[in-house]
C-alpha positions as CSV (number, residue, x, y, z in Angstrom):
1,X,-9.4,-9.6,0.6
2,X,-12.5,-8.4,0.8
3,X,-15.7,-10.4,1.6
4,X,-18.0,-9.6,-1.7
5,X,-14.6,-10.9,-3.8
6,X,-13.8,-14.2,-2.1
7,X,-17.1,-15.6,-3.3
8,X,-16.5,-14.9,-7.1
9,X,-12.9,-16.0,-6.8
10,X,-13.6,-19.3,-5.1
11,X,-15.9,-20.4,-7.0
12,X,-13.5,-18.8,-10.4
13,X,-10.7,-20.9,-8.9
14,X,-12.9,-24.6,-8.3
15,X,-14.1,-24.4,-11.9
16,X,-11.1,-24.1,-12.9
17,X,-9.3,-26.9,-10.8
18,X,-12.7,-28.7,-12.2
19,X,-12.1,-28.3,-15.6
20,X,-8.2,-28.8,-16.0
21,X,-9.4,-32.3,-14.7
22,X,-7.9,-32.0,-10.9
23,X,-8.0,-34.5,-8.6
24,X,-7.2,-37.0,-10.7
25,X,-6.1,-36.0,-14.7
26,X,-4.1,-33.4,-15.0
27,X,-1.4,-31.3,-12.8
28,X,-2.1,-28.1,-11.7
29,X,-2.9,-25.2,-14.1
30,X,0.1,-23.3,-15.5
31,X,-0.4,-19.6,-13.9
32,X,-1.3,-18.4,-17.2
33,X,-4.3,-20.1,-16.8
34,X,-5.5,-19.0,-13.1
35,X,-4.9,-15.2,-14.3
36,X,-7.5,-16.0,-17.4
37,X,-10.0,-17.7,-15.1
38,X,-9.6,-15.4,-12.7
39,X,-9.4,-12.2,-14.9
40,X,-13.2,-11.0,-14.3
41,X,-12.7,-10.7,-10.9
42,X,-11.8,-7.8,-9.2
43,X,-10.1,-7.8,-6.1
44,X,-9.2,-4.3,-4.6
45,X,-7.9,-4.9,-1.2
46,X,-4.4,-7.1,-2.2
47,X,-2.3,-7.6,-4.8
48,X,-3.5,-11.1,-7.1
49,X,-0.1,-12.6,-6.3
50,X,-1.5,-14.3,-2.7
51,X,-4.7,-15.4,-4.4
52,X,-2.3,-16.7,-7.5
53,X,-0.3,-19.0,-4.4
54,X,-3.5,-20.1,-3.0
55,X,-4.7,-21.8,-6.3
56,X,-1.5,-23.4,-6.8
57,X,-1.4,-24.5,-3.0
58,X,-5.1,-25.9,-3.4
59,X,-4.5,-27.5,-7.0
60,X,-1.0,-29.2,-5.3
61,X,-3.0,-30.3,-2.4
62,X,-5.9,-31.6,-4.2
63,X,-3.6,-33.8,-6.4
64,X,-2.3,-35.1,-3.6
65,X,-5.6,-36.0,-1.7
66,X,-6.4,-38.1,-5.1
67,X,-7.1,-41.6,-4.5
C-alpha cells in the first residue's frame, strides 16, 4: 500500500472501530461495514482483502485489550 492511502484508511478504519462502540460495546464490525467505511478510499497498489483482515485483526485485538 501506498503511503498517501494508509493515512485516509487509518483514520477510515479508527472511526469506525470508534463508532461501532470498540473497546468496550460492541464486537467487531461485520465486513459489510469496513467496505462502507472504507469505500472512499482508494487504494491502487493491493487488493482491499489485506486491509479488510487488518481491521478485523485490530477490532479482535482491541476487544481484547478492554479492561
Amino acid at each position: 500500500m501506498r503511503a498517501s492511502a494508509r493515512p485516509d484508511l487509518l483514520i477510515a478504519a479508527h472511526d469506525l472501530l470508534r463508532r461501532h462502540g470498540l473497546p468496550r460495546r460492541g464486537g467487531p464490525p461485520a465486513d459489510a461495514e469496513i467496505r462502507e467505511a472504507l469505500a472512499g478510499n482508494l487504494c491502487r497498489c493491493t487488493g482491499y482483502e489485506k486491509i479488510l483482515e487488518a481491521v478485523r485483526l485490530a477490532a479482535d485485538r482491541w476487544q481484547e485489550s478492554a479492561p
